[in-house]
N, C-alpha and C positions, 0 to 999 in steps of 0.2 A: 504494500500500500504506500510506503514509502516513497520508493523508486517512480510510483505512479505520479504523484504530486508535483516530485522534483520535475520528472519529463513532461506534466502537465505545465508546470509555473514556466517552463524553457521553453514550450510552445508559444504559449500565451505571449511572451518577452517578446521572442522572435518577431509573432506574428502583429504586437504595437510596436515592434522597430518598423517593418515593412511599411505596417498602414502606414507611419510618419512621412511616407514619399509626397514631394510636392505636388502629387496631380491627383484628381480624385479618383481617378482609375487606380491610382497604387493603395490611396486608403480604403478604397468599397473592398479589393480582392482580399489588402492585407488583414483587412477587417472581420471578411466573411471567412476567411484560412483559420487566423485564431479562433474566434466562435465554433466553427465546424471543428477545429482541433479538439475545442476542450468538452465540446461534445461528443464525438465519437473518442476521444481518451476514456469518459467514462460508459460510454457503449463497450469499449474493447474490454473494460477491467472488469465490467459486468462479463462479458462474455468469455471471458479469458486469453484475450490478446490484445494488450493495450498500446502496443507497437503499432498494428495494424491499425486499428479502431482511430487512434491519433495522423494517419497518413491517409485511410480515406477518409475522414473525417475535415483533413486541411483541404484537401483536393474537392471534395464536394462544397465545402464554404468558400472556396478561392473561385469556383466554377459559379456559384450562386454570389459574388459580390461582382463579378464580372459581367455576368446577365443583368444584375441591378443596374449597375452604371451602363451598359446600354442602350435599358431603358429611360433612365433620367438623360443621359443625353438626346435620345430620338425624342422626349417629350419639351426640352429647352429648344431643339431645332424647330419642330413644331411651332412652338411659342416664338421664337425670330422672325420665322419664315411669316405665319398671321401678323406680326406688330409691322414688318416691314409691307404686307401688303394691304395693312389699314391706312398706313404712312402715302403709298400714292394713292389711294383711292379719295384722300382728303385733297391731294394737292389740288 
């Protein structure tokens, strides 16, 4: 249980070093990596392999903060793309 913790808390560090990137694409993925780490950490230690549990665990949260910030990007383009074409329809 121990060891569990340790490799939990070293996840977790990792994965708010990452999010720390200047773009919000490096904080969604590094964001959703940790979260999904420290959830599948304690899926694997329920299940009995907390190695794994913590690796898909990153890889499914890193894959799910990536899809988010695609979405919030495709919905800010949206919202551009409308402001800029209420912009000439006033001119």
């Amino acid at each position: 249980m121990k060891k569990l913790l340790i490799v939990t808390i070293i996840v977790i560090s990792l994965g708010l070093v990452i999010g720390g990137c200047a773009s919000d694409t490096g904080k969604r993925v590094g964001g959703g990596a940790a979260i999904g780490a420290a959830a599948g950490g304690i899926v694997g230690a329920v299940a009995g392999d907390t190695p794994m549990g913590l690796a898909v665990g990153a890889a499914a949260g890193a894959a799910g903060g990536y899809l988010y910030d695609r979405h919030e990007k495709s919905k800010d383009k949206a919202y551009e793309d409308g402001y800029k074409d209420g912009q000439k329809k006033s001119e």
